[in-house]
Structure formats: C-alpha cells, structure tokens
C-alpha positions as CSV (number, residue, x, y, z in Angstrom):
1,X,22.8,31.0,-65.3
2,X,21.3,33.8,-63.2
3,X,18.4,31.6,-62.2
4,X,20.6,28.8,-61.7
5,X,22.6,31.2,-59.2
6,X,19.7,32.5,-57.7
7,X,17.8,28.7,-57.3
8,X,21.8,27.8,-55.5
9,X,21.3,31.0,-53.2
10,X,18.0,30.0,-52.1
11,X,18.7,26.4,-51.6
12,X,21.7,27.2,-49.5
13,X,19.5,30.1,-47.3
14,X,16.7,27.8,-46.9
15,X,19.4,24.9,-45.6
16,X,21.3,27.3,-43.5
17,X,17.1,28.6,-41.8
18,X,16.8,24.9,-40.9
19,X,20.3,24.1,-39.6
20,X,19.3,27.2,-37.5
21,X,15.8,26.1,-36.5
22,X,17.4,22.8,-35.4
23,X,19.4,24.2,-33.8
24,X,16.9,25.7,-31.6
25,X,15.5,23.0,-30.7
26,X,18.2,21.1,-29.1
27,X,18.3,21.7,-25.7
28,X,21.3,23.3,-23.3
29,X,23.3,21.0,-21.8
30,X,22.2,20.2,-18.2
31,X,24.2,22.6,-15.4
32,X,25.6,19.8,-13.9
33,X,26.7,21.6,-10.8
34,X,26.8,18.1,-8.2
35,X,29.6,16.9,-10.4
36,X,33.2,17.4,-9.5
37,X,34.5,19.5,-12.3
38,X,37.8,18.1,-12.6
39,X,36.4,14.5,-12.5
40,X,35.2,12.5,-16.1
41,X,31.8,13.4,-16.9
42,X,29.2,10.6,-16.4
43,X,28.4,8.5,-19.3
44,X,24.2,8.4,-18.7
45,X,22.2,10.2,-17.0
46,X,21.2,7.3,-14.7
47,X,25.2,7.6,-13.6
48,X,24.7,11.7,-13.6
49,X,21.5,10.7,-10.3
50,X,23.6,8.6,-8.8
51,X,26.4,11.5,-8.9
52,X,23.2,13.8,-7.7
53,X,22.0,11.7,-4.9
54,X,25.5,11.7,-3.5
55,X,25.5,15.2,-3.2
56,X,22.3,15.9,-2.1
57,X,22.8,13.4,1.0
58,X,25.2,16.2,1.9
59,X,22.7,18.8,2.3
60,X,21.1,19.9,5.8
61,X,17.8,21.6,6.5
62,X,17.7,24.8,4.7
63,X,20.1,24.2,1.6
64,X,18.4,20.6,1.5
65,X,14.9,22.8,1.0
66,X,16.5,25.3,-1.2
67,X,17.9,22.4,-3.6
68,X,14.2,20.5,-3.6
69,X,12.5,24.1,-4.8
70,X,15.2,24.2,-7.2
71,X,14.8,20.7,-8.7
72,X,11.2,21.2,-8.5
73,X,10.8,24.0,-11.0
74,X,13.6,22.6,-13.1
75,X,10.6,19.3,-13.2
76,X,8.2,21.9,-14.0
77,X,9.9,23.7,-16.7
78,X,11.6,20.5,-18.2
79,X,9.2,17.6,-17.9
80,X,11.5,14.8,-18.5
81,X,12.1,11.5,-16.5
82,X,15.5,12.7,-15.7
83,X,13.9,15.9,-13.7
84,X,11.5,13.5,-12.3
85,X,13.7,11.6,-10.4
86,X,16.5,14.0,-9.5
87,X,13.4,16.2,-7.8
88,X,12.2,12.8,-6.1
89,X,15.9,12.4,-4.8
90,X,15.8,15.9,-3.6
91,X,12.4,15.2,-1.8
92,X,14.2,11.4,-0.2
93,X,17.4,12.4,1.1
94,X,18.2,12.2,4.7
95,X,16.7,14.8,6.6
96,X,13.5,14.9,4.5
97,X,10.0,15.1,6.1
98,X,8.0,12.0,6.0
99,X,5.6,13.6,3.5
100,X,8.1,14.7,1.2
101,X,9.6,10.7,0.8
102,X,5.5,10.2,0.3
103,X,5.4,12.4,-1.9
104,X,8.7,11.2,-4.1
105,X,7.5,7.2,-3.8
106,X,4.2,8.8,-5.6
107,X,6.1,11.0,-8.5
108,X,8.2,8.0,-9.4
109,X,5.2,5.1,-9.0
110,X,4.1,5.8,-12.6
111,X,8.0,5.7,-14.0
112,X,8.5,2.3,-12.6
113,X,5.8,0.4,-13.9
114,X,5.6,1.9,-17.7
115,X,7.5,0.9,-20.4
116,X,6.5,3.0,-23.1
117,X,9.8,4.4,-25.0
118,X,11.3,5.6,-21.7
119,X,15.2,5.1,-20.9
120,X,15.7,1.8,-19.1
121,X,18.3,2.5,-16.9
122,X,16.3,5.5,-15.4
123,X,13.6,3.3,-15.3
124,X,16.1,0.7,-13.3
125,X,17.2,3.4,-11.2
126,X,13.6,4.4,-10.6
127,X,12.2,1.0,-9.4
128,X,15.5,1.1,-7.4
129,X,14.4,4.2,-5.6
130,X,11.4,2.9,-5.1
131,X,12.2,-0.3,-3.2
132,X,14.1,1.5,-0.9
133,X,11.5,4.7,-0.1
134,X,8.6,1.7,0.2
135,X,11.4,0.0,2.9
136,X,12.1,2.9,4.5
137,X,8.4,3.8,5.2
138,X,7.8,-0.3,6.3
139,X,10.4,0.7,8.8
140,X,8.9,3.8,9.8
141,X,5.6,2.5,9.8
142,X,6.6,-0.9,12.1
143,X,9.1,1.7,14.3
144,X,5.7,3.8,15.0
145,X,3.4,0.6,15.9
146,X,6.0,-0.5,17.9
147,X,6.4,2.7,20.0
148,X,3.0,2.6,20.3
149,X,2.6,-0.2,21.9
150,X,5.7,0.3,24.2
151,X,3.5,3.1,25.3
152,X,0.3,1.2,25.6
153,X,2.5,-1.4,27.5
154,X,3.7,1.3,29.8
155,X,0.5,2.8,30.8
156,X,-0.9,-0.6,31.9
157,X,2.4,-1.6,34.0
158,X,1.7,2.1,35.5
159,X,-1.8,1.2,36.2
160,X,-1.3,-2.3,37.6
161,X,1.4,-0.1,40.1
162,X,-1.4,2.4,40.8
163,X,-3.8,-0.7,41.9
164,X,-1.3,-2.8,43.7
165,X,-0.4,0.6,45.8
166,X,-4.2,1.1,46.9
167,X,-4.5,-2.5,47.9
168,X,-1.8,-2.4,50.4
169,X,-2.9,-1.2,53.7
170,X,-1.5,2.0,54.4
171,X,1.5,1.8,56.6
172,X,2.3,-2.1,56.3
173,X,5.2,-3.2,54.2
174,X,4.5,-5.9,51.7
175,X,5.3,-9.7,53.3
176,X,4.7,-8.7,56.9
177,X,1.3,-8.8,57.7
178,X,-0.1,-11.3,60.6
C-alpha cells in the first residue's frame, strides 16, 4: 500500500508540474489600453483593431510617434498577425509620413495574400487595410502629377508673358499702333 501511495503521490506531482508548465505557456492577456474600460470587451481581435484604429486616429505628432515605437516592439517581441497589423495601423493613421503608410502597405502585403492557418477575419481586415493604403497612395501619387504639371503649366504661361512683353515696342500700348 506504501507503493501504491507513493505511485498516487507522484502521479498527482507530475500532473500538478504540467498544469504548471501549461500554464506557462499561455500568454497574458493583451493590455488593451484603446478600449473604454467600462464598455463590453470586443469579441475578436479583428473587432479589438478596429477599436485600435479608432483610437490611434486620435493621436497627433509626437504621441502618434510614441504609440508606433510602442506597437513596433510589441511586433517584435510578439510576432503574431495581430501585432502586425495594429503596428501597420499605428504607421497609417492620419498624420503619418508617406514612408511610414509605405512601409505598413509592405508589412501587411504578405498577410493578405496567404492562407496558411491564419485567422480569417484578420486576414479580411488586412486586405481591407490594404485597399485603402494602395487608394490613398493612387491619390497621393495622381495629387503629385497633377501639381506638377500645374507647375509646368505655369511656367510656360509665365514664359509666353515674358516673350509677348519683349515683342511690344517699348512705350506703345497693345492695339494702337499705326
């Protein structure tokens, strides 16, 4: 009975080492500091971004900075599809250089076209965010030709002035020459 009591003992230590090792691998909860905390928590994470991009399109300059750092090592440390794309919102928000919505259409690029075992409605939301950063930089790109050329357009209006000045005789009005 003594090694049946010992044989119990060990069985119930080496259950209660791997409830404890299991329990080290399951991650922390994410700090979910966008949400309100008196509202309902969301019920994916795809609904937890959406809750994020709201709040980060409140940010200006420096906290807007300050939150993309901070999303960005959270990426690092936790590389999960979920970091991906709450960093790429960070980088896309209004008020974002050019180069940073560059740089989040090229971190979620790779998200949107695999399939491989990877949560479809981040993958939704992904292709989503995608649409509208490769719209955003048509726009950008067609507002920048277009300037351009309003330029161009300018500088040859200002030259044609330029030429039609030195072809009127000095002192003579225009229409009144005998």
């Amino acid at each position: 009975m003594n090694a049946a009591r010992r044989f119990l003992l060990f069985l119930c230590s080496l259950f209660l080492l791997g409830a404890l090792g299991g329990c080290a691998l399951l991650k922390p909860p994410r700090q979910a500091y966008w949400l309100d905390p008196q509202g309902p928590r969301p019920s994916s994470d795809a609904v937890s971004l959406l809750h994020y991009s709201l709040y980060v399109r409140n940010l200006g300059g420096k906290q807007l900075a300050e939150e993309a750092e901070r999303v960005r090592h959270a990426h690092v440390a936790e590389n999960t599809d979920f970091r991906l794309l709450q960093y790429a919102m960070a980088l896309s928000a209004p008020g974002a250089s050019a180069a940073d919505q560059r740089r989040a259409l090229q971190l979620i690029e790779p998200l949107t076209r695999s399939e491989d075992g990877r949560d479809s409605e981040l993958r939704a939301l992904a292709s989503l965010m995608r649409a509208q950063l490769a719209e955003h930089r048509r726009m950008e790109d067609s507002s920048h030709s277009q300037q351009r050329r309003a330029e161009e357009l300018e500088n040859k209006l200002e030259a044609l002035k330029d030429i039609e000045k030195s072809l009127l005789p000095r002192g003579k009005a225009p229409g009144r020459a005998k």
